[in-house]
Structures are given as structure tokens and as C-alpha cells.
Backbone bond lengths (Angstrom), bond angles and torsions (degrees), N, CA, C in turn:
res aa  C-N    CA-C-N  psi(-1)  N-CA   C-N-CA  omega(-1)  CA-C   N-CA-C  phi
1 X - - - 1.463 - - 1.525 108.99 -
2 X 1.433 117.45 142.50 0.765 115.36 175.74 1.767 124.79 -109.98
3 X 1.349 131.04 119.97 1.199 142.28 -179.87 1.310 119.05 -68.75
4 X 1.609 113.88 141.48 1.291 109.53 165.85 1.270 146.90 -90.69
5 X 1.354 107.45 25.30 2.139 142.38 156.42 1.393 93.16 -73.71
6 X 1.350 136.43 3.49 1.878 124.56 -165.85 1.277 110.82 14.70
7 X 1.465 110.95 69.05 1.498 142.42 163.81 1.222 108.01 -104.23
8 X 1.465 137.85 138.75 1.584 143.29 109.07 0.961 142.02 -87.86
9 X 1.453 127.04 142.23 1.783 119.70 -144.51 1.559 69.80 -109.77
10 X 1.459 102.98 150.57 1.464 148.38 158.63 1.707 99.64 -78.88
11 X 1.421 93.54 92.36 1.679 100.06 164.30 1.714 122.92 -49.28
12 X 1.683 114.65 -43.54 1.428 127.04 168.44 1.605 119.24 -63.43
13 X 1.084 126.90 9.38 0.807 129.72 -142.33 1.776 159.65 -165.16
14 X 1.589 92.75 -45.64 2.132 122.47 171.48 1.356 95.70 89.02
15 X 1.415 133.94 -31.64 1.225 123.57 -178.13 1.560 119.59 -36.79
16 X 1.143 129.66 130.25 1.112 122.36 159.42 1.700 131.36 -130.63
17 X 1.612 99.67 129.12 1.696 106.57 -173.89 1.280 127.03 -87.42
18 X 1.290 118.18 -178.70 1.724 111.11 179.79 1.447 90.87 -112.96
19 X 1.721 84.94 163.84 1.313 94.16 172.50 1.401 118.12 -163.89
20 X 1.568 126.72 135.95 1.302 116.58 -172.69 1.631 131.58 -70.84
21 X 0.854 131.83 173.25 1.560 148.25 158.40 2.054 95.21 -110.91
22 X 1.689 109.37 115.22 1.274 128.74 162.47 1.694 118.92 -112.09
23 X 1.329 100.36 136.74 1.446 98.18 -171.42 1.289 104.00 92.54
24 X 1.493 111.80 -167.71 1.912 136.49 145.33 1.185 122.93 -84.48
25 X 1.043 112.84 48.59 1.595 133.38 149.17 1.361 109.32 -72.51
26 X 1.178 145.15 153.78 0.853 155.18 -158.52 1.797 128.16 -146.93
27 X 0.646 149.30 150.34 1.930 143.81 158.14 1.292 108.90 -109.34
28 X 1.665 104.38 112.99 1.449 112.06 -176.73 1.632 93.57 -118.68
29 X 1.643 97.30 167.48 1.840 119.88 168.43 1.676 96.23 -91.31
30 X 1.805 101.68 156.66 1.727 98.66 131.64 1.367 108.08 -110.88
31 X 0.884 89.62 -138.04 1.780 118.14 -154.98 1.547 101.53 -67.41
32 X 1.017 103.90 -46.16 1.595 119.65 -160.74 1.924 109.62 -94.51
33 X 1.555 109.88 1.48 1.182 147.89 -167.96 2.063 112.58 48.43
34 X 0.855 89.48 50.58 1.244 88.11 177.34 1.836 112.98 -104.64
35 X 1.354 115.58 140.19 1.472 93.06 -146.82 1.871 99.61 -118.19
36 X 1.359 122.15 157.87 1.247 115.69 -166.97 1.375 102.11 -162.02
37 X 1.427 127.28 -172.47 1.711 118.21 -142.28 1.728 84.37 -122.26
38 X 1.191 114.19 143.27 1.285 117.48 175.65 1.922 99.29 -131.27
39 X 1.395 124.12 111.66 0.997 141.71 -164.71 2.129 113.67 -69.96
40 X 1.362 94.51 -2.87 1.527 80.23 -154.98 1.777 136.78 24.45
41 X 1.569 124.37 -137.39 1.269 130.32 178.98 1.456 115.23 -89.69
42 X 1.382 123.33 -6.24 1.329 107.44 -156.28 1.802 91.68 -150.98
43 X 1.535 126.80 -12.79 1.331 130.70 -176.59 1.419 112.03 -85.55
44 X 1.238 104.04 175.15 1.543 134.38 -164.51 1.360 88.26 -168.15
45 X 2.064 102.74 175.13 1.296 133.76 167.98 1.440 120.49 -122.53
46 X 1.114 125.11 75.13 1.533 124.56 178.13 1.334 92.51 -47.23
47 X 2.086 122.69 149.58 1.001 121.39 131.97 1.149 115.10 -130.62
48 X 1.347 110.01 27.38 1.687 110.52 155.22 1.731 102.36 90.86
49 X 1.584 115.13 -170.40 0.892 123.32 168.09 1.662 145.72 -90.85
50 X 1.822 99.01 -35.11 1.148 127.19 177.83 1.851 106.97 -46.94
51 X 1.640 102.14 -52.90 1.291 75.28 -166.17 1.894 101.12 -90.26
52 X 1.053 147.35 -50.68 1.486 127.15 -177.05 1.659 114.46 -23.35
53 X 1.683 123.50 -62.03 0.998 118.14 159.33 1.403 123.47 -14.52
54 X 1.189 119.88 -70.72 1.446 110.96 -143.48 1.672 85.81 -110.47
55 X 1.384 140.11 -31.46 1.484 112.06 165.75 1.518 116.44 -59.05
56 X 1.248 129.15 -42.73 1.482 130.16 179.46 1.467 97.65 -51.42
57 X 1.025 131.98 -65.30 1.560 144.21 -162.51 2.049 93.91 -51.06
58 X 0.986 114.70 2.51 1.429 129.73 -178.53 1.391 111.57 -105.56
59 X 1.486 122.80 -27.59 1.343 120.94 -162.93 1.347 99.28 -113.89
60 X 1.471 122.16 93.19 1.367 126.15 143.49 1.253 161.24 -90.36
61 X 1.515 82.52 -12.13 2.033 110.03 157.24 1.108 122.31 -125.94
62 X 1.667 114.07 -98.54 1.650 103.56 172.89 1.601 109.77 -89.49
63 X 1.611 113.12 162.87 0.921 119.26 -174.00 1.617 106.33 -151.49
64 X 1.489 134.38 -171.56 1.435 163.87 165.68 1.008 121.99 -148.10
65 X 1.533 106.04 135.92 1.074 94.29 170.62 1.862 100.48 -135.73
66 X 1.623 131.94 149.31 1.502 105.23 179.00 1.589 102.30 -153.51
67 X 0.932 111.84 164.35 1.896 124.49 -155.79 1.548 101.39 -156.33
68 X 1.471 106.89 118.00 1.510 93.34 160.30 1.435 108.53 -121.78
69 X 0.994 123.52 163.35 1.101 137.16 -159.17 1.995 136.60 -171.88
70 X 1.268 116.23 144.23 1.876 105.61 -153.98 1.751 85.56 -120.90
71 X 1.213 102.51 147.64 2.094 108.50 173.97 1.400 78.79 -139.69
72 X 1.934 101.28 144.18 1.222 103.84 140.09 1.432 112.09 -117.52
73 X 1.032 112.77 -137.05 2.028 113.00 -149.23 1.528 97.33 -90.30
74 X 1.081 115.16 1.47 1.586 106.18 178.01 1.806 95.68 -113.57
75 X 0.911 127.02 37.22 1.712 114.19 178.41 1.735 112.69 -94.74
76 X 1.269 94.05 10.17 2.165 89.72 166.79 1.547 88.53 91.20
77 X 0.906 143.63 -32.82 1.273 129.11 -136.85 1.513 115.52 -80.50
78 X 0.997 105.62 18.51 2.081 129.43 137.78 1.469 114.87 -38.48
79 X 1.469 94.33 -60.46 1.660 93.81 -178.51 1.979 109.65 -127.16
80 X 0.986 119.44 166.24 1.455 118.03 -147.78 1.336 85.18 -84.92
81 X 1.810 82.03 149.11 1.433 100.47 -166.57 1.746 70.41 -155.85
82 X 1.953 81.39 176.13 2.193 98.74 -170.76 1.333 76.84 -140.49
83 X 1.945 103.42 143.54 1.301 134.18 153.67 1.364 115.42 -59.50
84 X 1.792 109.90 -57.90 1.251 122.25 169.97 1.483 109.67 -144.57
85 X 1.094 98.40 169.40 2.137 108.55 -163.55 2.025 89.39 -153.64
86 X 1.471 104.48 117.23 1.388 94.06 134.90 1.611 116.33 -128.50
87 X 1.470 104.04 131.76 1.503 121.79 -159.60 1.299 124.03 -128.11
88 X 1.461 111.72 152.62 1.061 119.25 -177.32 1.814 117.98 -126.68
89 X 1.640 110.89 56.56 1.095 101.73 -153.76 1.755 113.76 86.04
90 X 1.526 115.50 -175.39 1.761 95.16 153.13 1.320 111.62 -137.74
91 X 1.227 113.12 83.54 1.407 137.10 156.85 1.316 105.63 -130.03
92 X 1.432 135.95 -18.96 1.437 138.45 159.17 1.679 125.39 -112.40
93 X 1.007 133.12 94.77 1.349 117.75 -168.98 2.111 114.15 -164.40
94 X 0.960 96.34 145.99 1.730 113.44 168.03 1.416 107.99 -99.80
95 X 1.266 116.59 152.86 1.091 117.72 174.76 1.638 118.22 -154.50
96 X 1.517 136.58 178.86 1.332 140.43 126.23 1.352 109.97 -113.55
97 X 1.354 138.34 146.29 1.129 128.91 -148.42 1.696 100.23 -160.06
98 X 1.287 113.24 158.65 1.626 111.06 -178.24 1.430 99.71 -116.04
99 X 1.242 127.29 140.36 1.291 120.57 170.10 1.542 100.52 -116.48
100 X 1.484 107.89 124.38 1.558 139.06 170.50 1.776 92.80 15.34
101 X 1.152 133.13 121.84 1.377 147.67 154.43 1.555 120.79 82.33
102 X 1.698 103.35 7.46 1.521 82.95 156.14 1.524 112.90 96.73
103 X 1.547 93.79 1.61 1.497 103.05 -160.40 1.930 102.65 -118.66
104 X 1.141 92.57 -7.39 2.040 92.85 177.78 1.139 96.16 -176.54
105 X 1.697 99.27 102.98 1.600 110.22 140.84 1.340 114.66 -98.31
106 X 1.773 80.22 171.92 1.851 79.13 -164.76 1.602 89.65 -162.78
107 X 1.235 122.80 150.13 1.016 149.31 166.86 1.424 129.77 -60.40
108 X 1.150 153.83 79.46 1.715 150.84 -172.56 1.485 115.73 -80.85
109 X 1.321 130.19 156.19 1.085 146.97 168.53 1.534 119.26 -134.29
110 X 1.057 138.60 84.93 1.728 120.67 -159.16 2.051 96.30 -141.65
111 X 1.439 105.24 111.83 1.193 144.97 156.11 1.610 115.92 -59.89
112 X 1.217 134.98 88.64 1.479 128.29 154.42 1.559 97.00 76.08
113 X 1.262 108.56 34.19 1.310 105.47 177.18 1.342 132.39 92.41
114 X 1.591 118.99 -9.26 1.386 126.59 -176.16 1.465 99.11 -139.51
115 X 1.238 97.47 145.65 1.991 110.39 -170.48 1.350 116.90 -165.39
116 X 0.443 98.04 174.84 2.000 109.49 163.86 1.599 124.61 -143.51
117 X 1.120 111.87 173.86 2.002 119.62 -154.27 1.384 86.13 -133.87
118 X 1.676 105.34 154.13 1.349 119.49 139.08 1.144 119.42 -111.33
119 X 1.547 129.52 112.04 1.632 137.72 165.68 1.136 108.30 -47.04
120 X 1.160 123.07 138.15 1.865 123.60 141.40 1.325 129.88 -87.49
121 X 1.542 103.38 -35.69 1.632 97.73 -165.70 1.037 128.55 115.75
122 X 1.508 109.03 -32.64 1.491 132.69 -143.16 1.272 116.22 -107.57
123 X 1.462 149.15 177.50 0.574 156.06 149.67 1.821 128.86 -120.76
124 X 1.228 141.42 151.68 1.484 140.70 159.90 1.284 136.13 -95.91
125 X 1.314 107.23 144.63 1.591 118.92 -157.02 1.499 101.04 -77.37
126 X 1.697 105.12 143.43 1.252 122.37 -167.60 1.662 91.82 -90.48
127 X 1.592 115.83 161.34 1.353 112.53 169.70 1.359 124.55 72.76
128 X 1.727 119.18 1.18 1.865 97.51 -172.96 1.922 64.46 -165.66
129 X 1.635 81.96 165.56 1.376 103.46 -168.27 1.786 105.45 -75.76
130 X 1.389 113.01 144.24 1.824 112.73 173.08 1.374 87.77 -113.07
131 X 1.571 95.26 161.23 1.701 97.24 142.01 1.295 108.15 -161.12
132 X 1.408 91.41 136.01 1.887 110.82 -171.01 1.793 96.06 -92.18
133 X 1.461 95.43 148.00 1.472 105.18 179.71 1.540 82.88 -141.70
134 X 1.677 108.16 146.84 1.536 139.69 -158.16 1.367 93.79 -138.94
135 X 1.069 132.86 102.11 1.923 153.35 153.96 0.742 135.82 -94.00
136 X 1.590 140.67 125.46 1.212 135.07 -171.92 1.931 109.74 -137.47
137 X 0.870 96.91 103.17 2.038 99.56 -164.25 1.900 96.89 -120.35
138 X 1.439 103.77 104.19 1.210 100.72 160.53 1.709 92.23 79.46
139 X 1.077 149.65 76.02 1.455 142.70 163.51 1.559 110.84 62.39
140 X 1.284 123.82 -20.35 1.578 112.05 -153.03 1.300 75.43 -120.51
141 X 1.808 102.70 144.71 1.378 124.34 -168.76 1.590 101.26 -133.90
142 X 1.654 92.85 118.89 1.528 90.29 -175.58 1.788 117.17 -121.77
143 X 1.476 120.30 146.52 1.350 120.01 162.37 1.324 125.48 -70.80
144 X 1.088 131.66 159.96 1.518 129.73 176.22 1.770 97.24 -156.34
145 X 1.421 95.68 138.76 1.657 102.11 175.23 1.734 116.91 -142.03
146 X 1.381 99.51 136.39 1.654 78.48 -171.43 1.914 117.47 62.34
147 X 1.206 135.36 28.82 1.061 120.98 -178.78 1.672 102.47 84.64
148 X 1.010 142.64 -51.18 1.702 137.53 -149.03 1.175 96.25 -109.46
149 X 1.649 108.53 127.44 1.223 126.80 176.52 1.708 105.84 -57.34
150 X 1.267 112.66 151.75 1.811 105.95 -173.42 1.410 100.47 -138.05
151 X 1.420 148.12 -20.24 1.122 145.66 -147.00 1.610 109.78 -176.43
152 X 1.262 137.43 149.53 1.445 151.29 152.42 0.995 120.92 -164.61
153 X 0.913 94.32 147.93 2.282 121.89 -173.81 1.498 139.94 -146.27
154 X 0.961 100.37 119.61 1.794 105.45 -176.69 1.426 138.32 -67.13
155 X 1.603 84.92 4.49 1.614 94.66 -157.61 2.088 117.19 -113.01
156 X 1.643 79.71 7.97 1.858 93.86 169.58 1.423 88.50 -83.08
157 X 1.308 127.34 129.12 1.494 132.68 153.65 1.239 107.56 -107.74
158 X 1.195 134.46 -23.63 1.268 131.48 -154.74 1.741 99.56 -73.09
159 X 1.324 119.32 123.12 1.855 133.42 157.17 1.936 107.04 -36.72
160 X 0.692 136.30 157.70 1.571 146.31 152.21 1.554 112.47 -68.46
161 X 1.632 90.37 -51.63 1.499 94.26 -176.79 1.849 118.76 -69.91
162 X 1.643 106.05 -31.91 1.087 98.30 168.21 1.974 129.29 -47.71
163 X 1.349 99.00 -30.63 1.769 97.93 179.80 1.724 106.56 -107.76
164 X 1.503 121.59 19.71 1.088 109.72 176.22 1.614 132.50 -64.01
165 X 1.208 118.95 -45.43 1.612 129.43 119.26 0.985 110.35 28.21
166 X 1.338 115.09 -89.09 1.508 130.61 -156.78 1.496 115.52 -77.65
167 X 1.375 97.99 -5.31 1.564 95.28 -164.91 1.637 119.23 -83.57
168 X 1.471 125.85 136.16 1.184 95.79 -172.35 1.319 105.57 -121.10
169 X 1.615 122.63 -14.49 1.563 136.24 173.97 0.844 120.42 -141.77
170 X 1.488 111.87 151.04 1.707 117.28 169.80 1.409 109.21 -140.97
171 X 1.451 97.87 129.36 1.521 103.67 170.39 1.571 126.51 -116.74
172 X 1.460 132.76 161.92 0.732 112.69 138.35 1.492 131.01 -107.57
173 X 1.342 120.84 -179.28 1.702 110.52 -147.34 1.466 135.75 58.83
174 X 1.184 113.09 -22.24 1.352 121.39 -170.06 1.858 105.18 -102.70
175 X 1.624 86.93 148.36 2.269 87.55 154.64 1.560 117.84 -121.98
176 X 1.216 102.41 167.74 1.668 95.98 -176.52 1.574 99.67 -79.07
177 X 1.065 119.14 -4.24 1.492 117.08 -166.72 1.657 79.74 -85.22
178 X 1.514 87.56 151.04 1.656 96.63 -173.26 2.003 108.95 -102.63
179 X 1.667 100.61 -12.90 1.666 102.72 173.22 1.756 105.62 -102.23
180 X 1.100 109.59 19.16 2.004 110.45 161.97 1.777 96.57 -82.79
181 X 1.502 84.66 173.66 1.408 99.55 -177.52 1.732 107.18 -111.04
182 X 0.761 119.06 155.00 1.809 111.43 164.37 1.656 110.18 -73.37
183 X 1.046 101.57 150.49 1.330 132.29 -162.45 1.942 100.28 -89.61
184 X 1.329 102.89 62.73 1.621 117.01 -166.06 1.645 120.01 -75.16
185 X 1.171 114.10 150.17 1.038 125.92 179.23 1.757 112.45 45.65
186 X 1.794 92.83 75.88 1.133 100.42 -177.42 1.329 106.67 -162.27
187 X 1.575 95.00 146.75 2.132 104.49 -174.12 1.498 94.86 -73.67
188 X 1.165 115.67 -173.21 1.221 120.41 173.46 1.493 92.55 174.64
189 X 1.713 112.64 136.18 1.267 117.19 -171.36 2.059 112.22 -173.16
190 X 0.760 125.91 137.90 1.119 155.66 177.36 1.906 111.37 56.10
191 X 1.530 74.60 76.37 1.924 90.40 -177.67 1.424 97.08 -93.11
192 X 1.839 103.19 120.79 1.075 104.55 -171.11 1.949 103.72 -136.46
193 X 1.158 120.34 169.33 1.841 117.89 -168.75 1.555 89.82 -146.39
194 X 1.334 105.26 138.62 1.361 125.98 -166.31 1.389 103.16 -143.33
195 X 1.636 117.33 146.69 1.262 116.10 -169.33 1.414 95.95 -105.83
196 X 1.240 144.59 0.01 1.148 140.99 -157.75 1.958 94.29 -122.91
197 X 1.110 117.62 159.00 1.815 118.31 148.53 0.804 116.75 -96.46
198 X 1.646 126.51 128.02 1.448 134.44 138.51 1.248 134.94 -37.83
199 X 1.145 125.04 110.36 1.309 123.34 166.89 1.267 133.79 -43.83
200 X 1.109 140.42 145.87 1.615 147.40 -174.50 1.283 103.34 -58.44
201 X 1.644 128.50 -37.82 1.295 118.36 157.78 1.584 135.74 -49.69
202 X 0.929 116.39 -53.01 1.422 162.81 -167.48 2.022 102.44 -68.16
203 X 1.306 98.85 -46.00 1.455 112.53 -169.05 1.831 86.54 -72.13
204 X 1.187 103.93 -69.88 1.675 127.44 -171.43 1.599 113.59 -31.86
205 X 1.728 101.33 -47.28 1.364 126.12 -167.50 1.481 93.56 -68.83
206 X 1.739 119.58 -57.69 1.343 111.95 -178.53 1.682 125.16 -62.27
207 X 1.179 111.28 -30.74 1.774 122.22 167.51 1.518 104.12 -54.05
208 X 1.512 135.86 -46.41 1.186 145.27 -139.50 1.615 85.61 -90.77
209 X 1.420 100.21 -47.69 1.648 105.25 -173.85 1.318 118.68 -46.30
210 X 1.500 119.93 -66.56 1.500 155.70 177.95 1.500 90.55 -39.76
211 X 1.156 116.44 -82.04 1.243 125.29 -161.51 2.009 107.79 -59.80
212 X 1.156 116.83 -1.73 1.599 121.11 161.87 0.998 100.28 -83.86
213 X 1.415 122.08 -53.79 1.709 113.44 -160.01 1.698 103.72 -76.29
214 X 1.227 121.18 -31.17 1.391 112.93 172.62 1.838 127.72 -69.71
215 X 1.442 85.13 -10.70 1.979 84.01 174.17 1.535 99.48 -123.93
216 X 1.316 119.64 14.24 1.599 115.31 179.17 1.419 113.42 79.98
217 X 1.088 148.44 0.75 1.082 169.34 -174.99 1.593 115.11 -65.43
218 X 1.677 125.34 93.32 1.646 115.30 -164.50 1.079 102.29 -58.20
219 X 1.411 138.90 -176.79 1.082 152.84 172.39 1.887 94.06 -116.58
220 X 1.406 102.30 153.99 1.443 111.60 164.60 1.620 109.48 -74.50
């Protein structure tokens, strides 16, 4: 969630950083006043450097990472665009990323210029909130969307903390690549980094949750 002090709390931690609104992006409430970033045509979310630095510099084994977030039919996502990026230039960088039509995102990790991705396949629903969760337990790095695991791979080695260093921004909506498009006309809300992985239970349980409180729906 996002507050209107343009604070983010450091999940590792209480710390909390600033962070801009670029473009006509905007910070809106819903209903229930809980408040989150709405990107319009031309916005992004800088959050600077301070905090990627020093939360990455935290992640040396397992980790999480999770973003939810709503597109409708005008969000670019024709041509590649990122949910979220923390970067260093792009020879260092994390990412979630759209590849051309909506049809496979996938996750990056790339160190000094060389990395590897996890594909999904998949694509995200226009009009209602997703949320992708990014895991890494024991070497194997997995996607999750909507609750259901979609993808895993053994072959990200690269630490977080190893390229924390390098990092000098993170956005959301935005890529460091300077010929992507922004990731437009889109909510974006409770981007959060965890030093631990969630379990496939655990991931599911929190999707199941979210998605009660967003249609009114009690929970047992």
C-alpha cells in the first residue's frame, strides 16, 4: 500500500524510503481506503536507490519477491514493457517484464551482462487485480501468478545481493532499457521483498485472501 507521507516500509527491516510519482501517474484510494499507484499515460514509480541497494544487499539465499497490480487494454503491452525493474543500467538488473503481446512474462536476473529468465507462457488479466510472486528456495527460482505456480528454474544462480552495488534505480512501470515502453495505465500496489520464500501454500493462501477482500467475500 501505498501512503500519502510518499514513504515505503522496508519489509527487512521498518526502514522507510521515499519515493517519487513521474509523469501523470497519480496515488489514488479505493473504497476501503487503501491507497496504490495508478500509472496513467506517461507515469512510473521511482523508488530511488537507497532502498534496492540495501534490501538486495539482504538477499543471499532464499528470497520473495510480490507486486500486484491491474492493466487495462491500453497498457503497451504490445511491445515490452516491466511491472518492476531494479537496475543498474542494463548490464545489472532484476526485473518482471512483458514480452511483446501479453503472452510470456518472465522474470530476469542478469549480472555484468549475462543472466538468465524464467518464462511462463502466460499471460495477465486485463481489468481485475493479478499478483505475481517471484521465489527463489534453495537455487530453484520460481513464478507464481494469480496464486498457481506457472514456471521454475535452476539456472538463475546469480545472489541479489551479489549486484546490489550496482544498482542505481528501481521502478515500477518503467525499464532501464530506454526503447521499452512504460507499462501504462496501470494500478500497481503492494510491492513487497522478502528474505525468506513462500511456499506454494502460503503464496495461494495469500491470493485466496486478497481476492475475498476485493469482492467482499468473508473468509472462513
Amino acid at each position: 500500500s501505498f501512503e500519502t507521507d510518499d514513504k515505503l516500509s522496508d519489509d527487512l527491516g521498518g526502514t522507510r524510503y521515499t519515493y517519487n510519482v513521474i509523469g501523470n501517474g497519480q496515488l489514488k484510494s479505493d473504497e476501503e481506503g487503501n491507497g496504490y499507484f495508478f500509472s496513467g499515460t506517461t507515469g512510473y514509480l521511482s523508488l530511488g536507490k537507497a532502498m534496492p541497494q540495501t534490501v538486495l544487499a539482504k538477499l543471499e539465499g532464499d528470497y520473495t519477491i510480490s507486486l500486484r497490480l491491474k492493466m487495462d487494454g491500453m497498457s503497451n503491452v504490445d511491445s515490452f514493457c516491466w511491472a518492476w525493474a531494479l537496475a543498474g543500467g542494463t548490464s545489472n538488473f532484476m526485473g518482471f517484464i512483458n514480452g511483446p503481446g501479453n503472452n510470456d512474462w518472465y522474470y530476469e536476473m542478469v549480472k555484468s551482462g549475462n543472466g538468465n529468465r524464467v518464462n511462463t507462457g502466460s499471460g495477465l488479466h486485463f481489468g481485475t487485480w493479478n499478483e505475481v510472486v517471484v521465489t527463489c528456495k534453495e537455487g530453484v527460482t520460481s513464478v507464481y501468478m494469480n496464486g498457481h505456480l506457472i514456471s521454475s528454474s535452476d539456472k538463475l544462480t546469480v545472489a541479489p545481493s551479489s549486484i546490489a552495488k550496482n544498482i542505481t534505480a528501481a521502478y515500477l512501470g518503467k525499464s532501464p532499457f530506454g526503447g521499452d515502453k512504460l507499462l501504462s495505465n496501470t494500478c500497481y500496489d503492494d510491492f513487497k521483498i522478502f528474505d525468506v520464500a513462500f511456499s506454494a501454500e502460503q503464496i495461494k493462501a495469500l491470493f485466496q485472501g486478497r481476492a475475498n477482500m476485493s469482492t467482499g467475500i468473508n473468509q472462513p
